[in-house]
Structures are given as structure tokens and as C-alpha cells.
C-alpha positions as CSV (number, residue, x, y, z in Angstrom):
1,X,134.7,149.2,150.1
2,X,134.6,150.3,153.9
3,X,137.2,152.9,154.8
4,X,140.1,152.4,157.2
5,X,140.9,155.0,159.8
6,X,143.9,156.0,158.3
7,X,145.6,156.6,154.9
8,X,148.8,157.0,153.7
9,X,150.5,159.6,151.8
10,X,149.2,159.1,148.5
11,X,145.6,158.8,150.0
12,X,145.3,154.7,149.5
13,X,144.3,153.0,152.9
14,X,147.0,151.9,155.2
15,X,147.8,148.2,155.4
16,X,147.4,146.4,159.0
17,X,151.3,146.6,160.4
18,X,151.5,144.4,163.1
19,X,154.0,141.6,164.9
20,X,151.7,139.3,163.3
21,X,151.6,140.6,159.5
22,X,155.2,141.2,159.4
23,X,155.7,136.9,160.7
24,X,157.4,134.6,157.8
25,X,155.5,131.6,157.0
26,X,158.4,130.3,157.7
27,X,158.5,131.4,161.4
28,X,157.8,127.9,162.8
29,X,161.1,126.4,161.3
30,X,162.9,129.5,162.5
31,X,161.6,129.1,166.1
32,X,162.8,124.7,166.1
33,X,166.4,126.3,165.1
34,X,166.8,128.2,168.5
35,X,167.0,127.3,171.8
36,X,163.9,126.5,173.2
37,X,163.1,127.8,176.3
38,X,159.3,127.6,178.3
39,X,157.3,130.9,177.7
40,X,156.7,132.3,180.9
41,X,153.2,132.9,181.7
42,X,153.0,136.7,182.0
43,X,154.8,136.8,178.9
44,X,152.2,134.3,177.1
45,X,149.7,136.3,178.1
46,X,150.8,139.3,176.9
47,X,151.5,138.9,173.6
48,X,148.2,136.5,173.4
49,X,146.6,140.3,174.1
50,X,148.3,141.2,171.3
51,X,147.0,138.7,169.0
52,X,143.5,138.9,170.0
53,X,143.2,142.3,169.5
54,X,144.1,141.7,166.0
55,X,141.9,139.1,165.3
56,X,139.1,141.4,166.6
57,X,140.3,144.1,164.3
58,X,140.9,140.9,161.1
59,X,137.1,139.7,161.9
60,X,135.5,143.2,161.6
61,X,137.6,143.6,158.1
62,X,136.1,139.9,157.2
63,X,132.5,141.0,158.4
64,X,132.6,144.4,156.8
65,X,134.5,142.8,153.3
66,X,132.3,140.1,153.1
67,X,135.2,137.8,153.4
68,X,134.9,134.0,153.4
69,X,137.3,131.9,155.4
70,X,137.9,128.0,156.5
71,X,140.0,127.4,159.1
72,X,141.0,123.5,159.7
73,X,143.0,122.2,162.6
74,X,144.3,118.8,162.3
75,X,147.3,116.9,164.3
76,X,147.6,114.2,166.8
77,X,145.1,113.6,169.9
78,X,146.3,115.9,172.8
79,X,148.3,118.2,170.3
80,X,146.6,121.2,171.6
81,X,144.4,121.5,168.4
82,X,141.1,123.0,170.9
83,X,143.7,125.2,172.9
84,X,144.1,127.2,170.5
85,X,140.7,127.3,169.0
86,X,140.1,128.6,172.5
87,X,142.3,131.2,172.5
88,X,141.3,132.9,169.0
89,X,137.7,132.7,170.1
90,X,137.5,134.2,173.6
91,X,137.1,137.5,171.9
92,X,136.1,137.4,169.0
93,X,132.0,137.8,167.6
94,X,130.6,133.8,167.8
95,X,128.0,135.3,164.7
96,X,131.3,136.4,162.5
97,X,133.9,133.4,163.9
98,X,132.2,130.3,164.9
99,X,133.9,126.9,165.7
100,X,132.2,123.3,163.6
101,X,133.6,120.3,165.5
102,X,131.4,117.4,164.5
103,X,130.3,114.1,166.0
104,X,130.2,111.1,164.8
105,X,128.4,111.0,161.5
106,X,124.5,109.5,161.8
107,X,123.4,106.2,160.1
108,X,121.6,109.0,157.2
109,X,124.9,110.6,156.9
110,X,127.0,107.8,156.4
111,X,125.1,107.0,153.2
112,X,125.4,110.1,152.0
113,X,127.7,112.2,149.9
114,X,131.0,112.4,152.0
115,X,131.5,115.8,152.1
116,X,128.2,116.6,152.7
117,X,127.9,117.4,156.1
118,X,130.6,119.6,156.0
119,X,129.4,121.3,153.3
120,X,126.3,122.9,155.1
121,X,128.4,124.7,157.7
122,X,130.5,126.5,155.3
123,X,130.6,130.2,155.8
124,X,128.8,133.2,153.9
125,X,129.7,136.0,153.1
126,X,131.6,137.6,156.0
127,X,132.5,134.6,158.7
128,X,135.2,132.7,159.5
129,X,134.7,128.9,160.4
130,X,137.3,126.9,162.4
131,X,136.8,123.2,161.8
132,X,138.4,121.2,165.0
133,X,139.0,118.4,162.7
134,X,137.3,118.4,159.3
135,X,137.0,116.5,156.3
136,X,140.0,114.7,156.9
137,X,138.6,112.3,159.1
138,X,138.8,110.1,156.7
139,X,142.6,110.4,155.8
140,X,143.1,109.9,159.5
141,X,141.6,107.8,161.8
142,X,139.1,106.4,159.4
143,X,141.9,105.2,157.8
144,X,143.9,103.8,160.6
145,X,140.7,102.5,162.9
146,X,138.9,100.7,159.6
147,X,135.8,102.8,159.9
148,X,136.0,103.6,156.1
149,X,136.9,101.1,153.2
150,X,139.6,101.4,150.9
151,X,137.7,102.1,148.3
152,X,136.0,105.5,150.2
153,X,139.9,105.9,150.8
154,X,141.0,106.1,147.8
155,X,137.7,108.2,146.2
156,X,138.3,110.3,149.3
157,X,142.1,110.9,148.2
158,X,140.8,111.9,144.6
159,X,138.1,113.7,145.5
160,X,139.5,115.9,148.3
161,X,142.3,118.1,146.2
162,X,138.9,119.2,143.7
163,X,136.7,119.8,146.2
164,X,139.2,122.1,148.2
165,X,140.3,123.9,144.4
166,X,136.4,124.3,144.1
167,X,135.9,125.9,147.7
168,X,139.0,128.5,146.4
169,X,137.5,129.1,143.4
170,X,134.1,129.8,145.1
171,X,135.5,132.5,147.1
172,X,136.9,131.0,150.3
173,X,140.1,131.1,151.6
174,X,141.1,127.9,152.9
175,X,143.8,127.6,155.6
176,X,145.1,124.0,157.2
177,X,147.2,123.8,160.2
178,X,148.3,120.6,161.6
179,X,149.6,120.6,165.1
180,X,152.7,117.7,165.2
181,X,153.5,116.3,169.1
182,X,156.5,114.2,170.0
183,X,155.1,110.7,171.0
184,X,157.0,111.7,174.7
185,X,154.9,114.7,174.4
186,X,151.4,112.8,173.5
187,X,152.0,110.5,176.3
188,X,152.2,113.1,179.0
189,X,149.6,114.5,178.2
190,X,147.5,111.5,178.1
191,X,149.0,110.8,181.6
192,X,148.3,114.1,183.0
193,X,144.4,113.5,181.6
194,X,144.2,110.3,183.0
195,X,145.6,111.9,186.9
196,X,142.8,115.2,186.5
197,X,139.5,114.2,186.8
198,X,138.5,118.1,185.2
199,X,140.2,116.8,182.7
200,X,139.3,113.3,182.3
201,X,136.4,114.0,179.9
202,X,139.0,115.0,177.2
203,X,140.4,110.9,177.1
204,X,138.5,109.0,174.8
205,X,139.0,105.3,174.2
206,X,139.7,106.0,170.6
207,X,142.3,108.4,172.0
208,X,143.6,105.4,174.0
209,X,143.9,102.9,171.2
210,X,145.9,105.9,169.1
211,X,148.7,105.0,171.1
212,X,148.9,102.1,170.2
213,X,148.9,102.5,166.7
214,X,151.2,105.7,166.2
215,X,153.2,104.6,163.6
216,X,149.6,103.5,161.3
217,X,149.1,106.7,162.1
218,X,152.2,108.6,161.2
219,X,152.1,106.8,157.8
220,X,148.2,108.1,157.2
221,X,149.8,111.6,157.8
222,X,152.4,111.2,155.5
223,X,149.6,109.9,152.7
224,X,147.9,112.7,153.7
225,X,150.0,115.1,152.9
226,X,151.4,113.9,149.6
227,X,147.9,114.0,148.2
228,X,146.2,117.5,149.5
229,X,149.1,119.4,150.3
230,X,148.1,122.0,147.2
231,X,149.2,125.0,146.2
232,X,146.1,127.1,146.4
233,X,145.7,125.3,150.5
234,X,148.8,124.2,151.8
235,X,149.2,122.4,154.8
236,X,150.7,124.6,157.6
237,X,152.6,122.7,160.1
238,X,152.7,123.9,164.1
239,X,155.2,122.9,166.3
240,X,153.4,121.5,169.3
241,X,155.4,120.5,172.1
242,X,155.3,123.8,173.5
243,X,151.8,124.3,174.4
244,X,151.9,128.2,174.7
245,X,154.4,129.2,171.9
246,X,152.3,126.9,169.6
247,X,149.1,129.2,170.3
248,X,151.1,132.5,169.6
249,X,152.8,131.3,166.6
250,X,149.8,129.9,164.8
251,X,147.5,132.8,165.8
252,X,150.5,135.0,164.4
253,X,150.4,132.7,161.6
254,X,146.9,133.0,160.5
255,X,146.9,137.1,161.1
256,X,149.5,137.1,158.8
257,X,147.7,135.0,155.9
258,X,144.5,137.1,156.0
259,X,145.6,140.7,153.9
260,X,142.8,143.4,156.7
261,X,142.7,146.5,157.3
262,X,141.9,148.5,160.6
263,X,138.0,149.2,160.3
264,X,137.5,150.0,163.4
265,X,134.5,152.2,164.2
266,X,135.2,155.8,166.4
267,X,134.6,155.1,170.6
268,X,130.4,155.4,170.4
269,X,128.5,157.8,172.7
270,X,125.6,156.3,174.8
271,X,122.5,158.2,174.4
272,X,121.0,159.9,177.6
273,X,118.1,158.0,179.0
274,X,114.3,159.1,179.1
275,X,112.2,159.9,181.8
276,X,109.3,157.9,181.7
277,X,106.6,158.0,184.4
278,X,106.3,153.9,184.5
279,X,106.4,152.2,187.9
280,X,108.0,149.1,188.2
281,X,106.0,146.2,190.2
282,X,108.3,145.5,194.0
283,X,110.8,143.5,193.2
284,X,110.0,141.4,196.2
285,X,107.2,139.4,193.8
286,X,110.4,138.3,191.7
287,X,111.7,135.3,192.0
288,X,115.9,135.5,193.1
289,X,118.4,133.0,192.8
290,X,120.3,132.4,196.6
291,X,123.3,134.2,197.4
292,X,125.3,131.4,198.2
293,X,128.7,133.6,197.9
């Protein structure tokens, strides 16, 4: 075992005490109970800085433990699901936290196993994977759009709670958040999509025909839930309206289910450069993109 910087009084290592360790599970439900009010921006972004510097400090624990952990983010279309994928990966290592989001599976895949091609991107020994959607695919819109059968439905529904037991048992520690919008909410968003053209890319048509099936979809949820919402991998659910408190609170969320420690190396002194008698070729036979700005 790697040693932390510091120790406490009877010599064990110290625990990571942060904003984010100390949040209740339970802080979601807390936060619906009070007045909600928007997050101003310089506020956002300064507990964000919090955050992040945690997770940097978490992924060097889970690189240096050879930790394993699966990270699935589930909700509605437009629920802000990539957001705050975003956020938890602007600075952290892409070789220790890397993001899977999937196409559409191939003709091969689709006759194969179902959770095959999830399978292969599973971490190793010291990563963290974030799955922007997973799996459960086929609980969703699968389900709702008829792209699966009811049989692969149902075998999916049976299938799914043993496969997740036997990625705990393996090792991995399985986290899944689902990110629950307002329909009023949803459809702003799609609005405000449909009036950016930066943004424009983001609207699907399958996005399009969700709103017209929202209640199919609601009741897919619901199945959902009843059948994989286990014990050993809950299902987490983030309050989404609010774009930037949903990013805190989840990132808080997930520092707080991960048990690190501060492993942080000492600041590292550069060594002094050699002299060397080489002479570089003129720089004028390089070839230099314009200065446009």
C-alpha cells in the first residue's frame, strides 16, 4: 500500500476530509426540500475547483491502489448527463479516467452476446470508466423505440442484476446515476438546441420522437428500476433541472462513494539542462503555420 502524506495520531494514514466526503447520500433530497435558487456563476465555478481537485487527488489513489471503477450515467435526453462527464474529466488523466459512449451497435454486434461490447471496455486495474449511457440501452429506448424484442427484454431484465453482482464480485465498484428533468425542463432545452446552431448537432431525431413518447418512457424507467436497483449497485438519482447544482452535487456525490486517500507526490524539481555542442538546422527550412491572429 502507497503511503499518504500525512498520518494521524496513532500512525494510521489519514482519511480524505473534504466537502465532498463528508456529503450524505442523501444530499439530493435535502437540496429539493429548500428553496431553490440559480447558482451564480462565480460561485459554480468555485466550488467546481473544489471538486476537481479532488477527483485528481481520488484518481491518483485509484491509479496507485489499483482500484477498479464503473461509472454509468443514465436519465432523459438533454438531462445534462455529458455536462457533467465534462466537468469531472477536464482534469483529470484520460489513461486513468476515460469516458465509453457507444454508437449504435454493428450488424456483428447485434448477434452477439448483449453485453458483450460493453464488456471489452471495462477497466483494469487502476481506471475509472464513465459510461454516457451503458448497458441499459436496452431497458430504455430499446424498449420504448422497438429496436429490441420482448423477449431480449425480458432476458435483458434477468440477466442484468447477475451480470452487475458478477462485475462487484470481480472487483469493480459499480456506481449508477440517473439524471431526472421536468418535461418543462426537457423541452427548453430542446428549444434552445433547435435556436443554436453550435448546438444543433446535440438534437437527434431519436431525441425528437422522445418527446413524444415521455410517458412510454417514464414507465421503462420505472421497470427499470424495480429490477436492477440492487443493493450492491444502487441507482443514484440527480436532480436535473438545475444544470450547475446537478454537476456539483453528483461530482460531490461520487467523491463521497469512493473511500481515497491523499497520495499526492512532493512538488518535483526539474533537472538542469545539458550543454550539448549540437547545431540546430535554420528554422527558416521549417515549414510554419500563418499567424492569422
Amino acid at each position: 500500500m502507497a503511503k499518504a502524506r500525512s498520518t494521524g495520531s496513532d500512525g494510521k494514514r489519514a482519511k480524505r476530509k473534504t466537502t465532498a466526503n463528508r456529503a450524505s447520500p442523501d444530499g439530493a433530497a435535502a437540496l429539493g426540500e429548500r428553496e431553490h435558487k440559480r447558482l451564480a456563476r462565480k460561485e459554480f465555478e468555485k466550488e467546481l475547483l473544489k471538486l476537481q481537485r479532488e477527483l485528481v487527488i481520488m484518481q491518483e489513489y485509484v491509479r496507485a491502489q489499483g482500484l477498479k471503477v464503473v461509472v454509468i450515467f443514465e436519465g432523459r435526453d438533454a438531462a445534462g448527463k455529458g455536462g457533467v462527464i465534462k466537468r469531472i474529466t477536464e482534469r483529470t488523466n484520460q489513461r486513468v479516467c476515460r469516458v465509453v459512449a457507444l454508437p449504435a451497435p454493428t450488424e456483428r454486434e447485434r448477434t452477439e452476446w448483449y453485453f458483450q461490447r460493453y464488456v471489452q471496455h471495462l477497466p483494469a486495474g487502476g481506471e475509472i470508466v464513465l459510461f454516457d449511457r451503458s448497458w441499459y440501452n436496452r431497458a430504455g429506448v430499446e424498449r420504448v423505440m422497438g429496436f429490441c424484442t420482448e423477449r431480449e427484454y425480458e432476458e435483458f431484465m434477468r440477466s442484468c442484476p447477475e451480470f452487475e453482482r458478477m462485475l462487484v464480485r470481480s472487483g469493480i465498484q459499480l456506481i449508477k446515476y440517473w439524471f431526472s428533468i421536468s418535461d418543462e425542463v426537457q423541452e427548453r432545452r430542446f428549444q434552445a438546441r433547435v435556436h443554436d446552431p453550435m448546438r444543433r448537432w446535440k438534437l437527434s431525431p431519436m431525441d425528437l420522437e422522445s418527446r413524444a413518447r415521455w410517458v412510454a418512457y417514464s414507465r421503462a424507467k420505472d421497470e427499470m428500476f424495480r429490477y436492477t436497483d440492487l443493493k450492491v449497485a444502487p441507482w443514484y438519482v440527480v436532480q436535473a433541472d438545475d444544470k450547475r447544482r446537478a454537476r456539483l452535487n453528483c461530482i460531490a456525490h461520487l467523491l463521497s462513494l469512493i473511500d481515497y486517500e491523499d497520495l499526492t507526490p512532493p512538488p518535483l524539481e526539474l533537472p538542469p539542462r545539458t550543454e550539448d555542442p549540437y547545431v540546430r538546422p535554420p528554422i527558416e527550412e521549417q515549414t510554419f503555420v500563418p499567424e492569422r491572429y
